[in-house]
SELO-366731 format. One line per 10 residues: number of its first residue (from 1); for each residue y, z, x of C-alpha. Coordinates in Angstrom, 1 decimal, always signed. Each point is the difference from the previous one (the first is absolute). Example, Ala and Ser with C-alpha at 12.3 -4.5 7.8 and 13.67 -1.06 7.14 Angstrom:
1	-4.5:+7.8:+12.3 | +3.4:-0.7:+1.4
# end
This chain:
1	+0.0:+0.0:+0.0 | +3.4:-1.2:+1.6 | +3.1:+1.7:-1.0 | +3.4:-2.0:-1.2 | +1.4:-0.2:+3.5 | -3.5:-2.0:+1.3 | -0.6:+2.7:+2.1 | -3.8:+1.2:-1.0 | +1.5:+3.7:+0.0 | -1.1:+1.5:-3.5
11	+0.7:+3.5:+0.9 | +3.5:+1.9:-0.4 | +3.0:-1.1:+1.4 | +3.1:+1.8:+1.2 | +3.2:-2.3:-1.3 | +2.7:+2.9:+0.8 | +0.4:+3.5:+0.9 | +3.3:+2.4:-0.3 | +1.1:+3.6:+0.1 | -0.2:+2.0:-3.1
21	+0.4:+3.8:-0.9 | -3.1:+1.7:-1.7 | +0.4:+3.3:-1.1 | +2.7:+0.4:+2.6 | -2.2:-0.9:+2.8 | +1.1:-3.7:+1.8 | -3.5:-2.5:-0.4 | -0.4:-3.9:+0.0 | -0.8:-2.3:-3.1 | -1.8:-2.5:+0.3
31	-0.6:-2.9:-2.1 | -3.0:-2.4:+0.6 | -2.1:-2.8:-1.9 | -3.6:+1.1:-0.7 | -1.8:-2.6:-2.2 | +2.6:-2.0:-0.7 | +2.2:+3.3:-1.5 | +2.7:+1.4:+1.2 | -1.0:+3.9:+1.6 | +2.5:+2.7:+0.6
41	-0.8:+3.3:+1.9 | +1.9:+2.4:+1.3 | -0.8:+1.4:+3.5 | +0.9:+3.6:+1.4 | +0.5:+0.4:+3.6 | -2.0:+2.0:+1.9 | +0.6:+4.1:+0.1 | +0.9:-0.4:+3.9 | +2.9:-2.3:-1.1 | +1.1:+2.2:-2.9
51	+0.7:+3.2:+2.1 | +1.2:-1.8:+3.4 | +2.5:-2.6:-1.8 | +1.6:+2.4:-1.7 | +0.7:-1.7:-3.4 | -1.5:+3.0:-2.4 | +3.0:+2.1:-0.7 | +0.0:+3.7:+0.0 | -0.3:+2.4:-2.8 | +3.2:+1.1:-0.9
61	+0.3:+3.4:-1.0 | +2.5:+1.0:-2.5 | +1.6:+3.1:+0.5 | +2.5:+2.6:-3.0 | +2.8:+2.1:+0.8 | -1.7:+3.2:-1.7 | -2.8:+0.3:+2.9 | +2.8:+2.3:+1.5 | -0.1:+2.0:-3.0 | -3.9:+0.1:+0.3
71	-0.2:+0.2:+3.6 | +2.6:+3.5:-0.6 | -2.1:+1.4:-3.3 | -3.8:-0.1:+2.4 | +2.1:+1.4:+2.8 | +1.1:+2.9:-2.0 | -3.5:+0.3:-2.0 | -1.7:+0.3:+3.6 | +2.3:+2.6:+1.0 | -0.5:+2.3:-2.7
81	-3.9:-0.1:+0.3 | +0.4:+0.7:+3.3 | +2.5:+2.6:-0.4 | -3.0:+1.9:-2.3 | -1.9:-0.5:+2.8 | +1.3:+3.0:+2.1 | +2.7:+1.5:-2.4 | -2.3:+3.3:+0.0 | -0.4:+0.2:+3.8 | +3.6:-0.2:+0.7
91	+0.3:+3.5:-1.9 | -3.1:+1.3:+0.5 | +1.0:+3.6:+0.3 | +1.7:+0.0:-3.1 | -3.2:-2.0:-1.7 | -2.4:+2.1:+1.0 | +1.3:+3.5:-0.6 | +0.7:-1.3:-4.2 | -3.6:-1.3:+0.2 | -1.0:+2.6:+1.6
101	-2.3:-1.8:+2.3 | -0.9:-0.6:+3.7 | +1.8:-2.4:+2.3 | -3.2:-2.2:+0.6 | -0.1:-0.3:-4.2 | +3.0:-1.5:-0.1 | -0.6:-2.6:+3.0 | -2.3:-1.3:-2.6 | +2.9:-1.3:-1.7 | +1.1:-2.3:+2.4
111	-3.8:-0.7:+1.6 | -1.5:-1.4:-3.5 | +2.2:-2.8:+0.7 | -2.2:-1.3:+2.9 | -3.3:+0.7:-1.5 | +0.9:-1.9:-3.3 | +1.1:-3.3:+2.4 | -3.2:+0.3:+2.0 | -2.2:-1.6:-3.4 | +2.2:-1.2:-2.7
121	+2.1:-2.3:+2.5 | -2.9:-3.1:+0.1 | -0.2:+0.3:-4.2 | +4.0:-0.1:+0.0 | +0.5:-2.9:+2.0 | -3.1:-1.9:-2.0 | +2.3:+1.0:-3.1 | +3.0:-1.4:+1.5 | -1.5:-3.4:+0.6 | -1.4:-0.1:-3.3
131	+2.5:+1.8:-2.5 | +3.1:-1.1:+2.8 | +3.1:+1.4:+0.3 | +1.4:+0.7:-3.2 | -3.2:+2.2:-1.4 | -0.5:+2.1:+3.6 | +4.0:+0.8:+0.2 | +0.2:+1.0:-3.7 | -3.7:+2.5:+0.6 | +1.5:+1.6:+3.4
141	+3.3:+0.7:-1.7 | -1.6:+1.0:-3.5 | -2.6:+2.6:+2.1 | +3.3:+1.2:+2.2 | +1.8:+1.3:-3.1 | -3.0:+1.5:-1.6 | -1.1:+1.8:+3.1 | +4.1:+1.0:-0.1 | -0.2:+1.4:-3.4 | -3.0:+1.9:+0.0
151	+1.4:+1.6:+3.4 | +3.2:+1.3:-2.1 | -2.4:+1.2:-2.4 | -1.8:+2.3:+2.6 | +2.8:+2.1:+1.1 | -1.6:+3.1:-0.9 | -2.1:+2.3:+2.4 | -3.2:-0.3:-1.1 | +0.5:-3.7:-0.3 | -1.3:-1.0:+4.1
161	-2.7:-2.0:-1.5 | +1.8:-2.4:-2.2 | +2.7:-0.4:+2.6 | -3.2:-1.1:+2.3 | -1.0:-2.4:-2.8 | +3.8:-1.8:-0.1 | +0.2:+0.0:+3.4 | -3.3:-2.2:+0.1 | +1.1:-2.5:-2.9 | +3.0:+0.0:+1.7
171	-2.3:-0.9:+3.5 | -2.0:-3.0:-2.4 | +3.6:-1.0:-0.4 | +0.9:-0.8:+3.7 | -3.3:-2.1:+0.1 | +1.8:-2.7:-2.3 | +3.6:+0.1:+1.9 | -1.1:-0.2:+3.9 | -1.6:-3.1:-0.4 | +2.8:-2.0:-1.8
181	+2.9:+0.0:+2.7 | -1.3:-3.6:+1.3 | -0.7:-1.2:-3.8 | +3.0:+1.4:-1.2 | +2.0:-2.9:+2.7 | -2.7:-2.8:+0.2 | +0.5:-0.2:-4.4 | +3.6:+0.9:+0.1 | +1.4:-1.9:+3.6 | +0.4:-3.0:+1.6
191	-2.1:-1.1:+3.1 | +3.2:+1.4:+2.6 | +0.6:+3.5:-2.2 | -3.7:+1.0:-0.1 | -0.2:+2.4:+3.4 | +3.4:+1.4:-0.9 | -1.2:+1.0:-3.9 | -2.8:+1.2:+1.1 | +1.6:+2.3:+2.5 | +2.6:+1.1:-2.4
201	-2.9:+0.8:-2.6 | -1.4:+2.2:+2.5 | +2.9:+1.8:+1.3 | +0.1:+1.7:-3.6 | -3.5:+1.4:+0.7 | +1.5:+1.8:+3.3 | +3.6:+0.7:-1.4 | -1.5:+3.0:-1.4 | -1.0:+1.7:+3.7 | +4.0:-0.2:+0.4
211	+0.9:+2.0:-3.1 | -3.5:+2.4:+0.7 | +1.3:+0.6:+3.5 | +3.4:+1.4:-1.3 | -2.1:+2.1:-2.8 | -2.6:+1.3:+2.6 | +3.1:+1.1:+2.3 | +1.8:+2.3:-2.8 | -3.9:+1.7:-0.4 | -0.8:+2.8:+1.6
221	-3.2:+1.0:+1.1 | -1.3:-3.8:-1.0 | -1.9:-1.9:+2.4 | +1.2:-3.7:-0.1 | -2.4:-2.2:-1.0 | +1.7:-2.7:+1.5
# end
């Protein structure tokens, strides 16, 4: 079988080729003659030439006036959980003679804090992945308060034991808010503002040794925890 030209070729041929732009990638179409019908196919190039030629653009990322606002509510939120942290330490003296308990008792206070991390901190971040950022900042913050409000509720002597129990829902707390500095300014920054959000998230975590070191200073007979 010979084709119009005389040739003998029966297969495709290739009758032109130009640039086009699929799916914002740069390929070649291609039109040809197979059997005597017109064939178009479009061509990508190869993934070597998409990443060295440069012509996929980069994702740009759209940034809102009010992640100041949210970077300055976490920094605050952070510092008042860590504030609970050690805000029985820093007047232990005082703590300890209304309780009417030993010294070591009311390093408990502060210690829970590190035993809580030790397992929950794997299940947190697995939650943060899967809930994100919005459902982890709302549980850390919601946990804070009630761990604030039953403390206020056990201001009575005989009440150690349920100040132990807010100070560990207030420990479950910091589980949810140590993790979220570098979420809080990947979600909320552009690519050049990410290390400084991140460090201005943190800094609200360690503002509170600051204020704690002017508290522990007025106390007398407190050992600084710091």
């Amino acid at each position: 079988m010979v084709d119009s030209a005389g040739t003998g070729y029966t297969g495709t041929k290739t009758v032109c080729s130009k640039d086009v732009v699929v799916n914002g990638i740069n390929g070649h179409i291609e039109s040809g003659m197979q059997d005597g019908k017109t064939v178009k196919s479009v061509r990508p190039p190869e993934e070597r030439e998409v990443m060295l030629t440069g012509d996929v653009k980069p994702i740009q990322t759209q940034v809102y006036c009010k992640r100041f606002l949210i970077l300055t509510v976490f920094s605050l939120y952070s510092m008042v959980n860590a504030f609970q942290w050690i805000q029985y330490s820093i007047i232990a003296n005082i703590f300890c003679h209304f309780y009417q308990i030993s010294y070591e008792q009311a390093d408990w206070l502060s210690v829970v804090y590190m035993l809580v991390y030790v397992p929950l901190i794997i299940p947190a971040a697995w939650l943060l992945d899967k809930k994100g950022l919005r459902t982890v900042a709302l549980l850390g913050s919601g946990l804070n308060c009630i761990g604030a409000w039953i403390k206020i509720a056990s201001v009575r002597q005989d009440l150690f034991g349920v100040t132990m129990f807010a100070q560990t829902v207030c420990s479950i707390a910091q589980i949810f808010i140590l993790g979220l500095p570098s979420r809080v300014a990947s979600v909320w920054f552009g690519p050049k503002e990410v290390s400084t959000a991140c460090a201005t998230a943190v800094l609200g975590n360690q503002v509170r040794s600051i204020e704690c070191e002017g508290l522990t200073a007025d106390s007398r007979g407190c050992p600084s925890p710091l």
